[in-house]
N, C-alpha and C positions, 0 to 999 in steps of 0.2 A: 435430614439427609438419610434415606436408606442407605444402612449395613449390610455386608452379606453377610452368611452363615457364619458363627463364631468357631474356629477349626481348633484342635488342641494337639499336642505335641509331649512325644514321650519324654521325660527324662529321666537324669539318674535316679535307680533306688526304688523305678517303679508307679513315678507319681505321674500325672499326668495335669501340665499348667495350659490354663488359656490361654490364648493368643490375640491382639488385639484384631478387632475384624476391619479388612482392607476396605474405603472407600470403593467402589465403583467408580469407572473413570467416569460413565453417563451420569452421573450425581454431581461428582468435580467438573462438569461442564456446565451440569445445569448451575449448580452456585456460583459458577466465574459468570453466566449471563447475570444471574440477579443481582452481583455487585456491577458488573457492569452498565446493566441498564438502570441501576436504581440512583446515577450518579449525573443527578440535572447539568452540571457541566460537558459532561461528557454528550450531553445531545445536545448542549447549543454550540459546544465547539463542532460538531458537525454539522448544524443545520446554519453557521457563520460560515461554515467551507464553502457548504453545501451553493449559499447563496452566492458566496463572492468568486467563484470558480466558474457558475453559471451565467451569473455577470458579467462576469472579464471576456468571455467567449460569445456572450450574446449583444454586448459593447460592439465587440469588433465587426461584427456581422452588420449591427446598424451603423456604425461610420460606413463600413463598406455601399451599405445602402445608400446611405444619404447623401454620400460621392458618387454614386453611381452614374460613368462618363462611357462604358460602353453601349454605346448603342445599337451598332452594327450585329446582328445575330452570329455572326462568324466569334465576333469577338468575346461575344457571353460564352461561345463552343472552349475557346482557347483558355477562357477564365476557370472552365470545369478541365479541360484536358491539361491543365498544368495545377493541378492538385489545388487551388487556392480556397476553395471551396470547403474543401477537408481540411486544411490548415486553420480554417478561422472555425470549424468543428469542435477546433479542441485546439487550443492555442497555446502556445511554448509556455507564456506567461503564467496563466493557467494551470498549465501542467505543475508548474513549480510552487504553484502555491498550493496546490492538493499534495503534492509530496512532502512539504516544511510544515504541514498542518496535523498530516496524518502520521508523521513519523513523530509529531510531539504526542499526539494521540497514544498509539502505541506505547511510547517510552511511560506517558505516565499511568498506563495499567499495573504497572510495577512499581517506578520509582514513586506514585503516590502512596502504595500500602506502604516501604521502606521510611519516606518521610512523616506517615501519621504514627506509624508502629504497629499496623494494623496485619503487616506480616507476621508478627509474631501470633498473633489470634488463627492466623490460616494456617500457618505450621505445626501449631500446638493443635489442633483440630486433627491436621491431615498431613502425619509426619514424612509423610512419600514428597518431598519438595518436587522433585521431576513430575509424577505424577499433575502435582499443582500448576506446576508450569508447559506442561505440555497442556492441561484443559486451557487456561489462558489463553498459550496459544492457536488453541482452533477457536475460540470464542473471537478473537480478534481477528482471525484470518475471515470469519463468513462473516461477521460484520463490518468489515470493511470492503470486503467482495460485494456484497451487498449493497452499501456505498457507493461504492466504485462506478458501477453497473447502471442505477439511480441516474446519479452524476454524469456519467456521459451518456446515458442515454436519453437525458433531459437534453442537455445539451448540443446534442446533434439534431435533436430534432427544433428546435427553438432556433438553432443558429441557421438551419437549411428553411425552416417556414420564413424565416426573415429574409435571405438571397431567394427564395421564389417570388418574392413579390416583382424579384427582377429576370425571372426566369434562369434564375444561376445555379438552384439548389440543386443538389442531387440526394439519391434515395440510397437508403439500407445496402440495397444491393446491389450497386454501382461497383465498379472496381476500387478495391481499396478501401472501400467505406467502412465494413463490418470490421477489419483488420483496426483502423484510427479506433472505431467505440471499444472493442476489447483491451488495445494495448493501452487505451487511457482509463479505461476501469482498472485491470491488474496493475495500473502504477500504484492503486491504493493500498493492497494489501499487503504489496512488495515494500514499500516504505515504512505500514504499520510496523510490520515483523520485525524492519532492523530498527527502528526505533526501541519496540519492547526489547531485543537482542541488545540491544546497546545499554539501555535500562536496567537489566539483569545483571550486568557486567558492572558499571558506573555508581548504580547506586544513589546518585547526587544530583538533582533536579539541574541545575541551570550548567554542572558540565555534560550531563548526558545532552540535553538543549543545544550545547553549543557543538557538538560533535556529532549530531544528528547534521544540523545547517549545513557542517565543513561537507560530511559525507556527500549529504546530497543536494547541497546548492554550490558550495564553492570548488570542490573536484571537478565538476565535469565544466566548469567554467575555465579555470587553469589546466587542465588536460588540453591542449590542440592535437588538431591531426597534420601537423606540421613536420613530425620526427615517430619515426616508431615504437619505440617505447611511452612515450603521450600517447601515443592513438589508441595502441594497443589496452595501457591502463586505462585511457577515457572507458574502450567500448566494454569493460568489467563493469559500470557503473548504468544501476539504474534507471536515471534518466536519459544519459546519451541511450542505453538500451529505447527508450520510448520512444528519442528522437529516430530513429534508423528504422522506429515500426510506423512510424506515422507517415514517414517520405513517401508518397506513394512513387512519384516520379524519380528517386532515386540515381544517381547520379554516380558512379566508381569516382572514391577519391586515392590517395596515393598508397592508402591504407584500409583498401576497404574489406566489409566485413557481412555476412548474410543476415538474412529475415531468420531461418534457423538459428542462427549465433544469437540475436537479441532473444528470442524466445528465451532460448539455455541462461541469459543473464535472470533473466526474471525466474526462472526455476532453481537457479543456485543460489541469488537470494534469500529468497523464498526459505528455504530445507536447509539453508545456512544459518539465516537467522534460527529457526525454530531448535536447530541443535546446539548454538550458541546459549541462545535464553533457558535448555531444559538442562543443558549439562554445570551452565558456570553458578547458577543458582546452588545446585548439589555442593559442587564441590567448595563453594565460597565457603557457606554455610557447616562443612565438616568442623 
């Protein structure tokens, strides 16, 4: 790891002591990639996402196919004019397993150094903890944006070449379309974050595990939009955020809430986690 210049500092009586020299944060990123990518689990739990997220969306596209009961051209029109196209794009199901996947991902970029003791070798190296953890979390944010990106943009295209065989697919840049690929890519890194966030905090492999799931598999299931306060806590979350970007056809329910609103969930996430994961690490550790 390149050092910077070693800098010294006056003290009493006249002497002048060195100073230990600060890491670079471009150094502390580059070594968060090489433990990163140097961790063969860590690329087949992605490349198990990778496949069963693409599957579950390219599944539903062929049952769709191989049901396929419209005939009438009007009624292939009404199958694209009611977003169903885009739904089997990138499917609920789907969605929720790239979040319960990527958010374990996340959580154990941390809780794994915690659990081998390999924290203590990055600390003793690189006593700036924030620092450490702020390189972490850009390492995890572009490789999972990365991901993301991959991942639904295999998938849209794989699930739309399979409804064209029935003349149903639609393109890139259709209404709606490019909106579904973005907001189901950024569900990756939005979930990575609070995973690592939650990690940083917990500490404990299988309760941070289980408090990732509640976050973001069982909330937005028990949140309805039945009462205001449900609706309102659901659309803080995540996922319902994904669900409200992908509706293209959108519908006002009793409580409803804008394309700008979802966005803002995915950016408070986001800059939540990241200052959860660089501040509690610090201060745990005093």
């Amino acid at each position: 790891m390149t050092a910077t210049t070693t800098t010294t500092t006056d003290v009493p009586g006249g002497e002048r002591s060195a100073r230990e020299p600060r890491a670079r944060f471009r150094d502390l990123v580059a070594a968060e990639w090489i433990k990163h990518r140097s961790l063969r689990s860590t690329w087949i739990a992605y490349g198990a996402t990778a496949l069963a997220v693409v599957g579950f969306n390219a599944g539903t596209a062929y049952d769709t196919y191989s049901h396929w009961t419209l005939h009438v051209p009007k009624d292939r029109a009404a199958f694209q004019r009611d977003g169903i196209a885009l739904q089997e794009a990138f499917t609920s199901n789907a969605a929720l397993l790239m979040a319960l996947a990527l958010g374990a991902i996340g959580a154990l970029v941390i809780v794994g150094e915690y659990s081998t003791g390999t924290n203590r070798t990055t600390f003793a190296a690189v006593p700036a903890h924030r620092s450490v953890m702020a390189a972490k979390a850009a390492v995890v944010s572009v490789v999972t944006t990365l991901f993301g990106m991959v991942v639904a943009g295999v998938s849209f295209a794989v699930t739309q070449a399979v409804l064209d065989r029935r003349g149903a697919g639609v393109s890139i840049g259709d209404q709606g379309a490019f909106r579904v690929v973005l907001a189901s890519a950024l569900l990756s890194p939005v979930c990575a974050l609070a995973g690592l966030a939650l990690g940083a905090v917990i500490r404990q492999t299988a309760s941070t595990m289980i408090l990732s799931a509640v976050v973001i598999l069982v909330l937005p299931l028990i949140l309805t939009e039945g009462r205001h306060w449900s609706a309102v806590a659901g659309h803080t979350l995540p996922y319902r955020a994904w669900l409200r970007l992908v509706d293209v056809n959108y519908s006002p329910t009793a409580f409803p809430w804008s394309i700008g609103g979802a966005w803002t969930v995915y950016a408070v996430w986001a800059c939540a986690a990241c200052a959860v994961a660089v501040t509690s690490v610090h201060l745990r550790d005093q």
